[in-house]
TORKOL-4160 file (C-alpha; in steps of 0.2 Angstrom, whole numbers, padded with zeros to 4 digits, m for minus):
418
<pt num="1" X="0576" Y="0521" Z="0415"/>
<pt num="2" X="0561" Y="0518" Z="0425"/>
<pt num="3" X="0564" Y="0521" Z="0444"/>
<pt num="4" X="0549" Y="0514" Z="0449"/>
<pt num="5" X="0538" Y="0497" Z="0449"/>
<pt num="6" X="0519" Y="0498" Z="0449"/>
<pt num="7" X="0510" Y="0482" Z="0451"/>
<pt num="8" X="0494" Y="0481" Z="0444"/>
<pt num="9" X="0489" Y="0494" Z="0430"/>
<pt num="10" X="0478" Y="0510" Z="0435"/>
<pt num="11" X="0478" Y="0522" Z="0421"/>
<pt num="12" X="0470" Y="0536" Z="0433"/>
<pt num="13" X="0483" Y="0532" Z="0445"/>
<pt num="14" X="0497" Y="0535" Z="0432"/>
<pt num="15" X="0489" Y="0551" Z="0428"/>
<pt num="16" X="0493" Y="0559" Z="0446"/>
<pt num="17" X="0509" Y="0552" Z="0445"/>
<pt num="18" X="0513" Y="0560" Z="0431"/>
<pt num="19" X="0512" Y="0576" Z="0439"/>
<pt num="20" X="0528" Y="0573" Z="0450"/>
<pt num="21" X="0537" Y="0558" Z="0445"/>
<pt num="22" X="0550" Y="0562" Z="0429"/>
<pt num="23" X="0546" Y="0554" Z="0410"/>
<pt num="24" X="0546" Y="0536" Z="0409"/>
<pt num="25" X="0548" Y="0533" Z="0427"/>
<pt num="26" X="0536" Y="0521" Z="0430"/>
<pt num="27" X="0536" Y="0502" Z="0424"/>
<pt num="28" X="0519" Y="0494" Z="0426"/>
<pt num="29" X="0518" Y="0476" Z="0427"/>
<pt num="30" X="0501" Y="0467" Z="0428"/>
<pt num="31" X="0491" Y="0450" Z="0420"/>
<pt num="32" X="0493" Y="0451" Z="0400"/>
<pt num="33" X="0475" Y="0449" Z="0400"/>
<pt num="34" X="0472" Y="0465" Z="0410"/>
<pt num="35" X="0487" Y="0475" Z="0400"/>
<pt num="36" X="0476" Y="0469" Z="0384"/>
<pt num="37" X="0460" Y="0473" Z="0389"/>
<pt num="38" X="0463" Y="0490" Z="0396"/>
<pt num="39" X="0476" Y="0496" Z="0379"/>
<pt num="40" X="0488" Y="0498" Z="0394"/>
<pt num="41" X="0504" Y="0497" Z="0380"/>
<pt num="42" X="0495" Y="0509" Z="0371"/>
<pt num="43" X="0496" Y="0524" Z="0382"/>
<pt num="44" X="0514" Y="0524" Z="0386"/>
<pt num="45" X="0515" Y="0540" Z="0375"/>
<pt num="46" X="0500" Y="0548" Z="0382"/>
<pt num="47" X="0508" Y="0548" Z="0401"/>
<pt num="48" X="0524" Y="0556" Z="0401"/>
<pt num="49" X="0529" Y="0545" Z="0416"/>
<pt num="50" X="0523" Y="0527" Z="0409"/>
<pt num="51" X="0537" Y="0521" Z="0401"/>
<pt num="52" X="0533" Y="0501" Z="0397"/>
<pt num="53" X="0524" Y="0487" Z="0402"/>
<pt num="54" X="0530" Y="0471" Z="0409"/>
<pt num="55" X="0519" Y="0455" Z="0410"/>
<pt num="56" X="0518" Y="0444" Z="0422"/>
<pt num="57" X="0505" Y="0434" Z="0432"/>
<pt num="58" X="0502" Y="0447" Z="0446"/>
<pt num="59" X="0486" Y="0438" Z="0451"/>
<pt num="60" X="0488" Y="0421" Z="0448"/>
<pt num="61" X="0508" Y="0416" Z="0455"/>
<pt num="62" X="0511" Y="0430" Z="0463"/>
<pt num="63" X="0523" Y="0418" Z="0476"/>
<pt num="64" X="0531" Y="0413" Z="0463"/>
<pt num="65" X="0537" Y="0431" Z="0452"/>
<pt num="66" X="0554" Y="0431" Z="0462"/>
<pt num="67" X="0559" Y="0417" Z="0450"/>
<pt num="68" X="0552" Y="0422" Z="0436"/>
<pt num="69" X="0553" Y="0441" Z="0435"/>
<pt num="70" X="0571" Y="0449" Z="0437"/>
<pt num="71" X="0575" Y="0464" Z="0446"/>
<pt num="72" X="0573" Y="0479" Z="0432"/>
<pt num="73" X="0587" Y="0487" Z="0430"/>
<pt num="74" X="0587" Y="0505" Z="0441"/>
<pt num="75" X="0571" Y="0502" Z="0448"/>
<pt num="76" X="0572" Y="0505" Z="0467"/>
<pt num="77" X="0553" Y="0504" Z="0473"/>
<pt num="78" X="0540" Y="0493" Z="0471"/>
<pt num="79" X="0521" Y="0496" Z="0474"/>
<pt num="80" X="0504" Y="0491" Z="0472"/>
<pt num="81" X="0492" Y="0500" Z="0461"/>
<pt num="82" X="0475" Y="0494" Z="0466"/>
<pt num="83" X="0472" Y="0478" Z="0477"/>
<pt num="84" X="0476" Y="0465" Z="0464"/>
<pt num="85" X="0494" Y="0470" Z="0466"/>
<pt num="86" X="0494" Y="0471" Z="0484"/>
<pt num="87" X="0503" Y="0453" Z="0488"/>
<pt num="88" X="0513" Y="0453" Z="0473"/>
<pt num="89" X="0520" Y="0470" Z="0476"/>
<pt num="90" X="0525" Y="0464" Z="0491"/>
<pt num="91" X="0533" Y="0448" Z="0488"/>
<pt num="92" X="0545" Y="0456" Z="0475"/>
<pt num="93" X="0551" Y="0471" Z="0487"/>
<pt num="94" X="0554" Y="0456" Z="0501"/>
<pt num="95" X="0565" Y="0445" Z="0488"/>
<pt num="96" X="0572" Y="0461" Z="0481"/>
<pt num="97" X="0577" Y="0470" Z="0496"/>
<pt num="98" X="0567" Y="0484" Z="0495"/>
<pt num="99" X="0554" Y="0493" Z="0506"/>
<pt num="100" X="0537" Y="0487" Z="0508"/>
<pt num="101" X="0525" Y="0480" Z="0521"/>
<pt num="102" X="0528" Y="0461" Z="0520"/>
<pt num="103" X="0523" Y="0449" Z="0508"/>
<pt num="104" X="0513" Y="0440" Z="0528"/>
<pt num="105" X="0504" Y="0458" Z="0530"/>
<pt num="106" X="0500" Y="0460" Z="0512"/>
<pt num="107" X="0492" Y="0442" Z="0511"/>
<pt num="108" X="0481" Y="0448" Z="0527"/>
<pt num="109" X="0475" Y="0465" Z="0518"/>
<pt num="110" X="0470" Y="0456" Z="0504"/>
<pt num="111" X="0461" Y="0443" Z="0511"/>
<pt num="112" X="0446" Y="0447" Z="0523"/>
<pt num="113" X="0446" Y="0430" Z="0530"/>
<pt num="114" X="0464" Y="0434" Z="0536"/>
<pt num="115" X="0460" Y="0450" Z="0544"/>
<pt num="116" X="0444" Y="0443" Z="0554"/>
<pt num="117" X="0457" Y="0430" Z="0560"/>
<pt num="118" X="0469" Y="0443" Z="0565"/>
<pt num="119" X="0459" Y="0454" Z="0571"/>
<pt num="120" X="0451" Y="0439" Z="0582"/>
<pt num="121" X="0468" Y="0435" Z="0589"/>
<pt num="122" X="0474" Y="0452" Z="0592"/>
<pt num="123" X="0457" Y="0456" Z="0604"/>
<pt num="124" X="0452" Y="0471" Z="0590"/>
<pt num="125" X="0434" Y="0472" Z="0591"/>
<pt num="126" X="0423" Y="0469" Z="0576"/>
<pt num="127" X="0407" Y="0460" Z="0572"/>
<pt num="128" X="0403" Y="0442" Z="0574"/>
<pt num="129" X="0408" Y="0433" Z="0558"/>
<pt num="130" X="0410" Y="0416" Z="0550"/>
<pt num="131" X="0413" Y="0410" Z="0529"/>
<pt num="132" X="0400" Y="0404" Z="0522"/>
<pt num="133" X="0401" Y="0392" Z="0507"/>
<pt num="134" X="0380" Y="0393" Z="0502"/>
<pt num="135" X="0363" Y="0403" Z="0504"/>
<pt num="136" X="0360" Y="0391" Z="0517"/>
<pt num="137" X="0376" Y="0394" Z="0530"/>
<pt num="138" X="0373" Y="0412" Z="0524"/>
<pt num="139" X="0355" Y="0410" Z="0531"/>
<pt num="140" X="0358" Y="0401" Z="0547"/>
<pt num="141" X="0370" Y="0414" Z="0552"/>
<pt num="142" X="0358" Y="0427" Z="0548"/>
<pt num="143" X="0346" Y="0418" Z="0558"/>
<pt num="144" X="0358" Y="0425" Z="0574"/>
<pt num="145" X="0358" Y="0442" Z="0568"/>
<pt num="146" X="0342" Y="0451" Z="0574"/>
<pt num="147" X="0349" Y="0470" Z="0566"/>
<pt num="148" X="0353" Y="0459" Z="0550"/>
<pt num="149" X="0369" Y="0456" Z="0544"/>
<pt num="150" X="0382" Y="0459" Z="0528"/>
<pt num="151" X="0386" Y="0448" Z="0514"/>
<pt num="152" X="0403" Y="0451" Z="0505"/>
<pt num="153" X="0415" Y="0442" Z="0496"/>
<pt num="154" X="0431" Y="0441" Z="0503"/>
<pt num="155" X="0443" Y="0445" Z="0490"/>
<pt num="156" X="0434" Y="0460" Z="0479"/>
<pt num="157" X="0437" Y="0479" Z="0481"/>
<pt num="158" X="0426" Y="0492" Z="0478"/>
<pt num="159" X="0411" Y="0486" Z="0489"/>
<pt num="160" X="0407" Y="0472" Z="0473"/>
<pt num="161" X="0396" Y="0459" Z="0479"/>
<pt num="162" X="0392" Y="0467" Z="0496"/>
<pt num="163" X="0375" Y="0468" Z="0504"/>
<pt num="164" X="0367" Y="0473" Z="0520"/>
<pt num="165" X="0353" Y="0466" Z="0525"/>
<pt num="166" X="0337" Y="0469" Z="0535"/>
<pt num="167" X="0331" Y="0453" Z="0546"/>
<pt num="168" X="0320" Y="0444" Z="0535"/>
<pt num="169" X="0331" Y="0448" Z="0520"/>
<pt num="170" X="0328" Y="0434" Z="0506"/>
<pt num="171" X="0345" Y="0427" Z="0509"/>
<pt num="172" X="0346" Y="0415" Z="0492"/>
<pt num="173" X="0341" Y="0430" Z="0482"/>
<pt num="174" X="0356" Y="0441" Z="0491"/>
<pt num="175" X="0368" Y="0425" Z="0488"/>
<pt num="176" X="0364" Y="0424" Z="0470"/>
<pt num="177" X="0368" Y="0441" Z="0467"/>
<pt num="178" X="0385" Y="0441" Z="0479"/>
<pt num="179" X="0394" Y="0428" Z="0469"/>
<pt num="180" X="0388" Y="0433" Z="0452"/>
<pt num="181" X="0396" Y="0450" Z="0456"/>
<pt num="182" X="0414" Y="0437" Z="0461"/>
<pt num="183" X="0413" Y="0431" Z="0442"/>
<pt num="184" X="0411" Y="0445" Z="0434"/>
<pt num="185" X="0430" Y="0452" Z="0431"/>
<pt num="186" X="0433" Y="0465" Z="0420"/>
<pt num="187" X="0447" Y="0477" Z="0419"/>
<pt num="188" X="0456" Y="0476" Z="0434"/>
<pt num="189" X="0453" Y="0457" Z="0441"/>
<pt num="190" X="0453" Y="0439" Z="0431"/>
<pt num="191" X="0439" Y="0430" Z="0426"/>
<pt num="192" X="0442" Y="0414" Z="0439"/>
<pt num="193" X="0435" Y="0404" Z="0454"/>
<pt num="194" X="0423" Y="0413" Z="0465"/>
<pt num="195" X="0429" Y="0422" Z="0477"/>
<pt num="196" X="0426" Y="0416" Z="0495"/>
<pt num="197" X="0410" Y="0425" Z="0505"/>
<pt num="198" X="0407" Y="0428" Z="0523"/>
<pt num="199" X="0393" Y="0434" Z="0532"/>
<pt num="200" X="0394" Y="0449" Z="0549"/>
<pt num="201" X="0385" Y="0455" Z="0560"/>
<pt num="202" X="0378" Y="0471" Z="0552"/>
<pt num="203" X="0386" Y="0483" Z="0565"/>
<pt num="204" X="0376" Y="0501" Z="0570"/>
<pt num="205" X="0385" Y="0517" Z="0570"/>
<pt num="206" X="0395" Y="0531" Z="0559"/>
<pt num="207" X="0409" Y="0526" Z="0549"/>
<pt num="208" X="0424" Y="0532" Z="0546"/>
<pt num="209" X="0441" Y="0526" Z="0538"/>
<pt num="210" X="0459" Y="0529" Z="0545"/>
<pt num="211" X="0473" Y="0531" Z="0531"/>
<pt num="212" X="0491" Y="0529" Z="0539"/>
<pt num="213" X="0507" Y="0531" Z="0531"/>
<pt num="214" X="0519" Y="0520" Z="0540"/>
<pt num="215" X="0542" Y="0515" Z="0540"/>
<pt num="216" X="0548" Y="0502" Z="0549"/>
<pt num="217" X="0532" Y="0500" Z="0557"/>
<pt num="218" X="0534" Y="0520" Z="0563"/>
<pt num="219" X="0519" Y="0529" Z="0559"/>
<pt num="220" X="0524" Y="0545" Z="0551"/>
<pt num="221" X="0503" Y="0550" Z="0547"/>
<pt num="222" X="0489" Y="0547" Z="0553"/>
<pt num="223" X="0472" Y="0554" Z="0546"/>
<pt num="224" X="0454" Y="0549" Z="0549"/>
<pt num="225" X="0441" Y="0552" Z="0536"/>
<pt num="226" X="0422" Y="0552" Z="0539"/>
<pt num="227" X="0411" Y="0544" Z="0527"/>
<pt num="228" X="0394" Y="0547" Z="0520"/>
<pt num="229" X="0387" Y="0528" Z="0514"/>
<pt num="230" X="0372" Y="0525" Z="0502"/>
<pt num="231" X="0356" Y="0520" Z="0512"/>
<pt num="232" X="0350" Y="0504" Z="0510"/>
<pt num="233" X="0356" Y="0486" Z="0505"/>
<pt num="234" X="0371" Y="0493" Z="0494"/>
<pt num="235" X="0383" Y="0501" Z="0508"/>
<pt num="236" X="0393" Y="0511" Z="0493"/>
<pt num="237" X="0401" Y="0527" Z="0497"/>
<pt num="238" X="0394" Y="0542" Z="0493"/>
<pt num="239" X="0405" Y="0556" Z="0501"/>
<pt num="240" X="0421" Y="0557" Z="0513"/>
<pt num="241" X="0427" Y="0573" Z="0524"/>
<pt num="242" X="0443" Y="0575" Z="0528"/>
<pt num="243" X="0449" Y="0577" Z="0542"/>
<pt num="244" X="0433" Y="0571" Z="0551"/>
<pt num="245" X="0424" Y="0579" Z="0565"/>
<pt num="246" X="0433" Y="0578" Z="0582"/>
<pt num="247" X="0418" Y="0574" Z="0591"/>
<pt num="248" X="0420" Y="0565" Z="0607"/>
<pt num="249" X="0439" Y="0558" Z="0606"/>
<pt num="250" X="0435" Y="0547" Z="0591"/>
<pt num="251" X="0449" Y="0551" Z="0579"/>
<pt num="252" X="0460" Y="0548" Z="0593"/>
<pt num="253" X="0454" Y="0532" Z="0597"/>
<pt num="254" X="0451" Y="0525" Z="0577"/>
<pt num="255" X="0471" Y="0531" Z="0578"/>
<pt num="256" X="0475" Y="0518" Z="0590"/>
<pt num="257" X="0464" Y="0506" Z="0584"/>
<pt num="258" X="0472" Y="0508" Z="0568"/>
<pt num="259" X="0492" Y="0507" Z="0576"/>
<pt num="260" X="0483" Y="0491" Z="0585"/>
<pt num="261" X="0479" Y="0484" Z="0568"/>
<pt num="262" X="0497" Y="0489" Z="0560"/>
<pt num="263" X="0506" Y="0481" Z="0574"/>
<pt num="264" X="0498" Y="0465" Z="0575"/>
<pt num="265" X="0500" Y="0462" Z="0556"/>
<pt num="266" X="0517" Y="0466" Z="0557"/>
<pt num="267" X="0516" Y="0480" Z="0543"/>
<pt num="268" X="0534" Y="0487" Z="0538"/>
<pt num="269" X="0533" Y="0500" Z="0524"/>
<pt num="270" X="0518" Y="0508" Z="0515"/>
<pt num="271" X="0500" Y="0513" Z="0516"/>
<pt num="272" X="0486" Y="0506" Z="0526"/>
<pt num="273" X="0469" Y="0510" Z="0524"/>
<pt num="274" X="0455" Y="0503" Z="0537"/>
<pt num="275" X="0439" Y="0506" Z="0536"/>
<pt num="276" X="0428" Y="0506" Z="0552"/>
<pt num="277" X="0411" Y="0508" Z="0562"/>
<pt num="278" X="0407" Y="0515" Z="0580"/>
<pt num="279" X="0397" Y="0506" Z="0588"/>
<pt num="280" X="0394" Y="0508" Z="0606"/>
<pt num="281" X="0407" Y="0521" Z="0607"/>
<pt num="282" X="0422" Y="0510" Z="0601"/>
<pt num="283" X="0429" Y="0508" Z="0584"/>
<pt num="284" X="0425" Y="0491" Z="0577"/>
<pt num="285" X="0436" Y="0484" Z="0561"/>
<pt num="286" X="0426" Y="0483" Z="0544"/>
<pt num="287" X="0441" Y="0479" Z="0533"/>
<pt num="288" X="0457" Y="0487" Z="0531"/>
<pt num="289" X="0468" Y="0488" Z="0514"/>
<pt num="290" X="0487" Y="0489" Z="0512"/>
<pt num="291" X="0487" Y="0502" Z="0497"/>
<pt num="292" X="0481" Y="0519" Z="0492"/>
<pt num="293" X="0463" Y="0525" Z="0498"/>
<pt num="294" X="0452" Y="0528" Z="0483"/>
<pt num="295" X="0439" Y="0537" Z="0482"/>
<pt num="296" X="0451" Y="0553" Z="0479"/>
<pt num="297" X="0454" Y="0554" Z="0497"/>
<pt num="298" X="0472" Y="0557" Z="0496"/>
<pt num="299" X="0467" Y="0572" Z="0485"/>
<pt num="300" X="0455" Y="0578" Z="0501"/>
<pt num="301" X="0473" Y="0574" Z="0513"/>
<pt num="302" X="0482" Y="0584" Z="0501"/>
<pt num="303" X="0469" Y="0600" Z="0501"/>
<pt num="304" X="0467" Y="0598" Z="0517"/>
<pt num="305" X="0484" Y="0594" Z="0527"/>
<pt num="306" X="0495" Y="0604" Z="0512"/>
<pt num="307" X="0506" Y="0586" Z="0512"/>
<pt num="308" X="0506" Y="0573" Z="0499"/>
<pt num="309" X="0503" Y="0556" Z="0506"/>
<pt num="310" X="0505" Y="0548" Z="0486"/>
<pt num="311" X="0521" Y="0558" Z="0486"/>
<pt num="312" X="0529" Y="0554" Z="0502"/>
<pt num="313" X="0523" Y="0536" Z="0501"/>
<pt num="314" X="0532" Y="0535" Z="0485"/>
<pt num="315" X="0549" Y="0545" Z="0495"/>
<pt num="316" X="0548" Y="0531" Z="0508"/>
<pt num="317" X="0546" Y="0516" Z="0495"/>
<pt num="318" X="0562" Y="0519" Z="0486"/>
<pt num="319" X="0570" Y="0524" Z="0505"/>
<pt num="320" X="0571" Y="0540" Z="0505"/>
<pt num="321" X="0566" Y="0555" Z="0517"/>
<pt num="322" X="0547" Y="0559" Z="0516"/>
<pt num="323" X="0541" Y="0580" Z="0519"/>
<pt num="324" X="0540" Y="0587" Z="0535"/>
<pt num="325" X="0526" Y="0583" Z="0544"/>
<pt num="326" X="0508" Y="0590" Z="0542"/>
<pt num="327" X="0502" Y="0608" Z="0547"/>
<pt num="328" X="0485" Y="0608" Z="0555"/>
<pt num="329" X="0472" Y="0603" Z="0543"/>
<pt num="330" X="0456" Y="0613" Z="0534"/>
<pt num="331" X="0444" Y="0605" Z="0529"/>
<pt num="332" X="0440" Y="0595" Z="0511"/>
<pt num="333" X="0426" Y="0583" Z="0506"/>
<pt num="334" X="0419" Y="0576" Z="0491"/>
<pt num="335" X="0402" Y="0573" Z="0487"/>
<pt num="336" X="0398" Y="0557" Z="0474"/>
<pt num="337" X="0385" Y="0558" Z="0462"/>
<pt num="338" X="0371" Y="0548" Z="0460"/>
<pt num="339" X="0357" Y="0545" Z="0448"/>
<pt num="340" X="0340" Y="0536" Z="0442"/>
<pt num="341" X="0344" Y="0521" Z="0433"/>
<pt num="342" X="0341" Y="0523" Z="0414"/>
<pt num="343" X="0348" Y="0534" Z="0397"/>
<pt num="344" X="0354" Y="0549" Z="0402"/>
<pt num="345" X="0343" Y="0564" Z="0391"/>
<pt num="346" X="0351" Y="0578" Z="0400"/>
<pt num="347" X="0365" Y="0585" Z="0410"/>
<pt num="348" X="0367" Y="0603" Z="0416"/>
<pt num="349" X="0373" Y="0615" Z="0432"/>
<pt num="350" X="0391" Y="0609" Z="0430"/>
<pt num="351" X="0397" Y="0626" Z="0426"/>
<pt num="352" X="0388" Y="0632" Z="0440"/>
<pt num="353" X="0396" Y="0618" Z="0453"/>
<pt num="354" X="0413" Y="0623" Z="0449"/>
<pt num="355" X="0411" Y="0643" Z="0449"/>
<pt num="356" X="0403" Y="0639" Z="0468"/>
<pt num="357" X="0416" Y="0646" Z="0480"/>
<pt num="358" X="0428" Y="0635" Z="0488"/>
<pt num="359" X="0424" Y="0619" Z="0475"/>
<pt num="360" X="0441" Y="0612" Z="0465"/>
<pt num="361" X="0436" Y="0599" Z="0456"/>
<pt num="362" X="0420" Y="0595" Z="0447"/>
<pt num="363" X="0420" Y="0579" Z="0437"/>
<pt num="364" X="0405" Y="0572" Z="0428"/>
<pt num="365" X="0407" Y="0554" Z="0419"/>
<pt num="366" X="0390" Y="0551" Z="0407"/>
<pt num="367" X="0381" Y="0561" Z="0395"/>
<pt num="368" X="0367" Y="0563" Z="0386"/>
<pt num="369" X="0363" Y="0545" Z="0378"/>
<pt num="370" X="0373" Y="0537" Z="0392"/>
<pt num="371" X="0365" Y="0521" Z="0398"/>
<pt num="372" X="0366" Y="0523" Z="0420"/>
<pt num="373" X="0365" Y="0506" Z="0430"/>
<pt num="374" X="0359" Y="0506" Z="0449"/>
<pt num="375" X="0372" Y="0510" Z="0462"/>
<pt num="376" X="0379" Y="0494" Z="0468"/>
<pt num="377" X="0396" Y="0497" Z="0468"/>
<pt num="378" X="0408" Y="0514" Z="0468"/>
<pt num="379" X="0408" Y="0511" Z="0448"/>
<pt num="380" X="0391" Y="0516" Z="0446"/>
<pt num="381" X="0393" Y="0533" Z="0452"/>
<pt num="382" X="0390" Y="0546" Z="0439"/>
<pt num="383" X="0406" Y="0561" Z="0445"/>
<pt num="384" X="0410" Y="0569" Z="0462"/>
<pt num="385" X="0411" Y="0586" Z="0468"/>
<pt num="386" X="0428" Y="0590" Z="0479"/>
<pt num="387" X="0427" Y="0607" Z="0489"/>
<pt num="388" X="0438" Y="0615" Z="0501"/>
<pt num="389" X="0431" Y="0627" Z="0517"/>
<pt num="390" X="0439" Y="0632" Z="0536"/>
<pt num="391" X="0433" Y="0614" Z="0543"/>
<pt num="392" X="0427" Y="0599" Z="0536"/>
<pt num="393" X="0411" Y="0601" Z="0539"/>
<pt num="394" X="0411" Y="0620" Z="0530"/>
<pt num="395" X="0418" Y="0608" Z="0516"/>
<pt num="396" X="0404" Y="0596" Z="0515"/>
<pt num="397" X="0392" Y="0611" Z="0517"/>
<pt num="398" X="0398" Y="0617" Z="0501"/>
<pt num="399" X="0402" Y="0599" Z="0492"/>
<pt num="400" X="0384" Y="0596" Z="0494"/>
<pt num="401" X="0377" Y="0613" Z="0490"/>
<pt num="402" X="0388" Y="0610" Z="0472"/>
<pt num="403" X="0386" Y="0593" Z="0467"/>
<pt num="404" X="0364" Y="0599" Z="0470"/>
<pt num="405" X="0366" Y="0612" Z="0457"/>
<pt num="406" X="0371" Y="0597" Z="0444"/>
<pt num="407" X="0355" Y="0588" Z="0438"/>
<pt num="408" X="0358" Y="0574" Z="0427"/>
<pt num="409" X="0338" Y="0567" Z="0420"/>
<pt num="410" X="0336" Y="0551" Z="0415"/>
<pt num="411" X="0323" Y="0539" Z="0407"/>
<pt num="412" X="0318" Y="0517" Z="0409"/>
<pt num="413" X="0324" Y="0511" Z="0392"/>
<pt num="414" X="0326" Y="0495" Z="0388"/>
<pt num="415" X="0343" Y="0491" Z="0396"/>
<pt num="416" X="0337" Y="0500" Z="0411"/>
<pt num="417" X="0322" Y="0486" Z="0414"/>
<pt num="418" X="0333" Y="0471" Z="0410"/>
């Protein structure tokens, strides 16, 4: 009988689950047409812990699931598994009693508008913002912007859609391509109205992003995470170190910048993950999400604090007592890999990556004949390297030093040139 809900279907989530949670544990419930289009019925025999699927309109009435979807028997936990099933996650654990972070909080991390208000209200720095509706409030707001400014929509994860732009950017050209990414869909998201874009200040400094496992609004951990971003107008991520440099009492204030957020949102019950710059020697919000990190960061907590945070956020979930706290960290990082645009026509060095001392995980996700798009998002990444060291920057040394010995050629064809 499962014992848990997951809202909103991830099949590479499901997959580290499987590695603690008992066999058919886990119910997924998500849109029919993303259950269709990802086969998700079909691998309930391939994960020992995926025991059925349950339909529902995750996305599009999520306020309204309490009256259509009844409790499942013996299920005691309810939780997202990507940001499309952030609010109605949420919504069910409020109307069935169970632990989560509030279906108010939830709406606010799912919404970037939201968090701009709230943050606004709360007196949390971040950039100077406004939605914009066309190219032409887009390029009037840009106008006030002399180090440029970003372009995102509102509502989409995994940096779809978002720019940063140089003064003197083509600002039709960067809104044409902003909401065609909003209509894309695919497999995780609906086809359906665009999603809503606003424009920032472009903020200068290092970023980092604080992940924080909260009960009753009691933070039980706290990690911060320094990121490596791609260079130029797509900001996609390209390498994390955990736990990040303590340089100059920054952890220490991203930790209370981070509580600050958590408070003023009312947060109960669950993961937060906030992503933000330093800019002038303060921690300035970028947005913040109310699930999991991606990007295999709680792999990286879990190398480097020995402590789960998937498991204990699971423990909490269906109210019961998470691990003892954390011992003092070493260091992990991954390192992303990234690739000319084009067919792939050879891949090697990924024997030689994973016998490089201190490296645990070495994925690679073409081959030969593999048609590679430009990075503009984090699903255009081509693998990752994940390495272990004493610190995290002995980790990223040897991250970096891996994922080099991996060369993966390509050449134009005609896809590439489209």
């Amino acid at each position: 009988m499962p014992a848990y809900l997951l809202v909103g279907y991830s099949a590479d989530l499901l997959r580290v689950l499987d590695g603690f949670l008992a066999p058919d544990s886990v119910l997924v419930m998500d849109e029919p047409e993303v259950l269709a289009v990802r086969g998700a019925r079909d691998r309930t025999g391939e994960i020992a812990c995926f025991a059925d699927v349950l339909p529902a309109p995750v996305q599009t009435d999520a306020d309204r699931l309490p009256a259509l979807v009844a409790p499942p028997p013996g299920v005691s936990a309810v939780l997202p598994g990507n940001d499309y099933g952030v609010v109605a996650a949420a919504v069910l654990a409020d109307a069935w009693g169970l632990p989560g972070p509030g279906a108010e909080a939830a709406r606010t991390f799912r919404d970037k508008r939201r968090q701009r208000r709230l943050a606004d209200e709360a007196g949390i720095p971040q950039p100077a913002w406004r939605e914009v509706s066309d190219a032409a409030e887009a390029a009037e707001f840009a106008a006030g912007c002399p180090d440029g400014f970003v372009l995102k929509p509102a509502t989409l994860q995994s940096s779809e859609g978002v720019l940063v732009l140089e003064p003197g950017a083509d600002v039709a050209a960067a809104w044409r391509h902003t909401t065609a990414r909003n209509v894309i869909g695919g497999t995780m998201r609906l086809d359906g109205a665009p999603s809503p874009c606003l424009a920032e200040r472009r903020l200068l400094g290092e970023e980092f992003s604080v992940e924080l496992l909260l009960r009753d609004g009691a933070a039980l951990f706290c990690n911060v995470t320094a990121k490596r971003l791609l260079g130029g107008v797509h900001p996609v991520e390209m390498g994390h170190v955990v736990p990040a440099p303590p340089e100059g009492g920054v952890r220490e204030s991203l930790n209370a910048s981070m509580l600050a957020l958590a408070r003023a949102s009312g947060f109960r019950t669950g993961v937060m993950h906030g992503e933000w710059i330093i800019e002038d020697g303060m921690p300035h919000l970028v947005e913040c999400a109310a699930r999991l990190p991606g990007d295999q960061i709680h792999r990286l907590i879990e190398l480097a604090y020995d402590w789960d945070l998937l498991r204990n956020w699971f423990r909490i979930a269906a109210g019961q007592e998470p691990a003892a706290a954390p011992r003092r960290p070493q260091g992990a990082a991954i390192r992303f890999l990234g690739v000319p645009p084009g067919r792939v026509t050879s891949v090697s060095g990924i024997d030689e990556a994973r016998s490089t001392a201190g490296v645990r995980d070495v994925a690679v996700s073409v081959a030969v004949g593999s048609h590679v798009e430009p990075i503009r998002s984090s699903w255009e990444r081509s693998g990752f390297v994940i390495a272990t060291g004493p610190d995290g920057r002995g980790a990223e040394r040897t991250a970096r030093a891996a994922s080099e010995r991996i060369v993966i050629a390509t050449e134009q064809d005609a896809l590439a040139g489209a």
